[in-house]
Structures are given as C-alpha cells and as structure tokens.
C-alpha atoms as an extended CHARMM CRD file, in Angstrom:
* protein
*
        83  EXT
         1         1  UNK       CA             10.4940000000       11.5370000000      -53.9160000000  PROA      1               0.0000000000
         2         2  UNK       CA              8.8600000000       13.6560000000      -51.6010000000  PROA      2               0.0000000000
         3         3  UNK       CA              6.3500000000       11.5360000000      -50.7950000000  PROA      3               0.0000000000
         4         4  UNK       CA              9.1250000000        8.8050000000      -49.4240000000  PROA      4               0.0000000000
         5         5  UNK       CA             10.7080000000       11.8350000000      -47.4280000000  PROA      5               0.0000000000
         6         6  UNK       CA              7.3080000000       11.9640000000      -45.7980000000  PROA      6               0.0000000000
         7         7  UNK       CA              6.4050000000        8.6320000000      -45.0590000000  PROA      7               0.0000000000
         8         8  UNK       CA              7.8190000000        7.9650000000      -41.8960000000  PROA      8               0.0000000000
         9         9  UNK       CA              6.5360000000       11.1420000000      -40.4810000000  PROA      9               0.0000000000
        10        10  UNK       CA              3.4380000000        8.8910000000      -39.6870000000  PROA      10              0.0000000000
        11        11  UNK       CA              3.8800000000        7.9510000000      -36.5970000000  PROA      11              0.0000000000
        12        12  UNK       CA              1.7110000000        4.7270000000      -37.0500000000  PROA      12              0.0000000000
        13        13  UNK       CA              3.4170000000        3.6460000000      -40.2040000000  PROA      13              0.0000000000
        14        14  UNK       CA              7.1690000000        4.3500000000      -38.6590000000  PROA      14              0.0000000000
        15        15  UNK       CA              5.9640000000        2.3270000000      -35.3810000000  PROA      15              0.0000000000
        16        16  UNK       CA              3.6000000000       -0.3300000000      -36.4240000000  PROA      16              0.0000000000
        17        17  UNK       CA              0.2720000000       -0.9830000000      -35.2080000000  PROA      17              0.0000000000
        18        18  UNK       CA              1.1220000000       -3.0850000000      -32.4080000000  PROA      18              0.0000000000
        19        19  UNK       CA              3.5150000000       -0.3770000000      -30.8200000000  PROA      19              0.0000000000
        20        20  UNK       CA              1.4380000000        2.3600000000      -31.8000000000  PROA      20              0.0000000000
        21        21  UNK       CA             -1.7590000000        1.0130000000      -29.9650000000  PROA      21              0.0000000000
        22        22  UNK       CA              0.7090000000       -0.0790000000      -27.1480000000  PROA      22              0.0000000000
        23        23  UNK       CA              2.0520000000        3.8740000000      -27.3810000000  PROA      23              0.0000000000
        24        24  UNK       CA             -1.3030000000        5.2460000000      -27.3300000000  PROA      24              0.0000000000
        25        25  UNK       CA             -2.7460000000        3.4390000000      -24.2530000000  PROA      25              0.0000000000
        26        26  UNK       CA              0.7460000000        4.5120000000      -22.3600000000  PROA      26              0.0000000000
        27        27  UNK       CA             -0.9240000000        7.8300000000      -20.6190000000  PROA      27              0.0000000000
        28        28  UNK       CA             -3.0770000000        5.7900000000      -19.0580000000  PROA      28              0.0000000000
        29        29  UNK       CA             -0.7340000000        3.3160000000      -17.9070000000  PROA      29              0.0000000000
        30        30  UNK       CA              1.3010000000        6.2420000000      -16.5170000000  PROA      30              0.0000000000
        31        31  UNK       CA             -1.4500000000        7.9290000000      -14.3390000000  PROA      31              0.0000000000
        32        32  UNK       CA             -2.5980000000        4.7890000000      -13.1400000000  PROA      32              0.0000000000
        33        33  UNK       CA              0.8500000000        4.0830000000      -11.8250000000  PROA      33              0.0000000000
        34        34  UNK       CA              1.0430000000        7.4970000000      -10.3920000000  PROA      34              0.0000000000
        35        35  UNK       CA             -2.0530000000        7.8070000000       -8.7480000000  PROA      35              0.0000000000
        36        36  UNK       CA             -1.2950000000        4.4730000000       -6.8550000000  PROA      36              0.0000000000
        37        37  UNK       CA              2.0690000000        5.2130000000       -5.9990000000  PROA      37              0.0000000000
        38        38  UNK       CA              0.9870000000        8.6530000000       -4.9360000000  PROA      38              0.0000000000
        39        39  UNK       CA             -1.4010000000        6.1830000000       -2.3070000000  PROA      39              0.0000000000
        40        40  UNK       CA              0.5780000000        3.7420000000       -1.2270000000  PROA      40              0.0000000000
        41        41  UNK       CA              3.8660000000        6.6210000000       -0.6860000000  PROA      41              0.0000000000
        42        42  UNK       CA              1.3170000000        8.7780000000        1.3810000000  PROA      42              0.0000000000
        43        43  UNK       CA              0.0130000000        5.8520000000        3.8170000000  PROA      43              0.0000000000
        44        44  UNK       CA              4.1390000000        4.9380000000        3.9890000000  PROA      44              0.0000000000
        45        45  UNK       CA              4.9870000000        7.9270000000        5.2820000000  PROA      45              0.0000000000
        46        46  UNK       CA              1.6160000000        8.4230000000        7.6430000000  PROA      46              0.0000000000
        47        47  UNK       CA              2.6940000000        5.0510000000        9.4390000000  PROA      47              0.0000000000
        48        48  UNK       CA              6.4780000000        6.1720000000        9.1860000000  PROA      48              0.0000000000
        49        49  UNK       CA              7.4530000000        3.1040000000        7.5120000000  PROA      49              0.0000000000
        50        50  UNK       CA             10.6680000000        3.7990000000        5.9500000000  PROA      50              0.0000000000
        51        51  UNK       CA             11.4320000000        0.3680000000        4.0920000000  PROA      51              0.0000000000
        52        52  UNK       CA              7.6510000000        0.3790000000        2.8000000000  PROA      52              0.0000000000
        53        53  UNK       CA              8.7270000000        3.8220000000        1.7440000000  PROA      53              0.0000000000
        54        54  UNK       CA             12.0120000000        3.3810000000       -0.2150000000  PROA      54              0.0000000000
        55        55  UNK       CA             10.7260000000        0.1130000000       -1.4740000000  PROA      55              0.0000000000
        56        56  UNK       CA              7.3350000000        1.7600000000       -3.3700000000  PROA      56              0.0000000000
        57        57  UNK       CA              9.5770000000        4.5280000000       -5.0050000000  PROA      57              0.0000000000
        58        58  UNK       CA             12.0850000000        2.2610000000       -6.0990000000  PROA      58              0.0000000000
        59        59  UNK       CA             10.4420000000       -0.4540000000       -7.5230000000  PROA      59              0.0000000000
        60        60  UNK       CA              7.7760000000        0.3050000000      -10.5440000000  PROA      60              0.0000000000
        61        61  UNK       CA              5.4810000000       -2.5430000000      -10.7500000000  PROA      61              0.0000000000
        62        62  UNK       CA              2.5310000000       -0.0020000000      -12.1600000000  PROA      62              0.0000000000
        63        63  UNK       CA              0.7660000000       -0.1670000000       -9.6200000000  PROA      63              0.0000000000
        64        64  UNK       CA              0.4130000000       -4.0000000000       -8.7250000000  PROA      64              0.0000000000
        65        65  UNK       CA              2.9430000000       -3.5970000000       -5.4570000000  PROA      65              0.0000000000
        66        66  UNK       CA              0.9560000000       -0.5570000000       -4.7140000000  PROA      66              0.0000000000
        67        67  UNK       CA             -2.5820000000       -1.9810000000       -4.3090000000  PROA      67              0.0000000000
        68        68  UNK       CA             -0.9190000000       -5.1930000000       -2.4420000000  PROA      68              0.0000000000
        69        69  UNK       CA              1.2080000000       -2.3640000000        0.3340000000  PROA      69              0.0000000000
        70        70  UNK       CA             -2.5700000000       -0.5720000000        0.2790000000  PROA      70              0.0000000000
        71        71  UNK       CA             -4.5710000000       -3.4020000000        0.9410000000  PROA      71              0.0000000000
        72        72  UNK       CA             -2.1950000000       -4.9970000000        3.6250000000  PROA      72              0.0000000000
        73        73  UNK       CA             -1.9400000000       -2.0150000000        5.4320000000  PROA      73              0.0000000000
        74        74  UNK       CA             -5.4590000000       -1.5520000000        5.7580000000  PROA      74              0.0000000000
        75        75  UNK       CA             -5.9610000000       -2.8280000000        9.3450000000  PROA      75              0.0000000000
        76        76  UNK       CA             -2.5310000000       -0.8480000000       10.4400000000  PROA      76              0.0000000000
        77        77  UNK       CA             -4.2550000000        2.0360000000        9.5070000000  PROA      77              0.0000000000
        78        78  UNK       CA             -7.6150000000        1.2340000000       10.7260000000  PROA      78              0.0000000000
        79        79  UNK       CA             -5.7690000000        0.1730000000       14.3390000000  PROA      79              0.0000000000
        80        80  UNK       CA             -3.8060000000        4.0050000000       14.2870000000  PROA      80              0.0000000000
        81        81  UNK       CA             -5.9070000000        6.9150000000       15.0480000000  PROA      81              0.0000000000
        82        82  UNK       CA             -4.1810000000        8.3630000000       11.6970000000  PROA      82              0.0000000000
        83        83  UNK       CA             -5.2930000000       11.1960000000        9.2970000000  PROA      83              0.0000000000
C-alpha cells in the first residue's frame, strides 16, 4: 500500500515520457525566449519605437518575432549613430 501512495511522486511516471522530456527541455526554451526578447525590447526602445515595443512584450512567439524585429532593424540601426 505504501508503495501505491508513492508512485506518483515520480515525476516521470505521473507525467509520461513525452511531457516529461518536453518539461525538462522547458529552461531552455525559457532563456532562449528571454534572452531574445531582452534584444529585440532593448533595440525598441534605442530607436524609440513604441509599437515595435508593446508588440515584442505582448506577443510570445519564443523568440521567432524577436530574431525577425532584430534582423529587420539591422540597417535602422546601422543608419542611427545609436549606442
């Protein structure tokens, strides 16, 4: 009997191994996210664009919208004498 009490304390078992590979790999899927975010929000705000802005923290696309804003923006950056 204890042994059933105990069984779902597994977190692998309880989950699956689909979910649980899918739960392990999610740290990674959050830092990637933030670190481009964290990009694309910075170079928003250096050219003062305040749709780019509102638009990159309200959508989470992890990180696809991101690299798109980042690589678009390149030559706007390139053309501004910003820091």
């Amino acid at each position: 009997m204890l042994q059933e009490l105990f069984y779902y304390t597994d977190l692998q078992n309880f989950l699956g191994d689909s979910f649980y590979r899918f739960y392990q790999f999610l740290p990674f899927l959050l830092i990637w996210s933030l670190v481009w975010k964290g990009l694309a929000l910075w170079r928003a705000a250096q050219l003062k664009e305040k749709v780019w802005f509102v638009v990159l923290i309200v959508f989470n696309t992890l990180g696809i919208l991101e690299i798109i804003y980042l690589a678009v923006s390149q030559k706007k950056i390139k053309s501004k004498d910003v820091i």
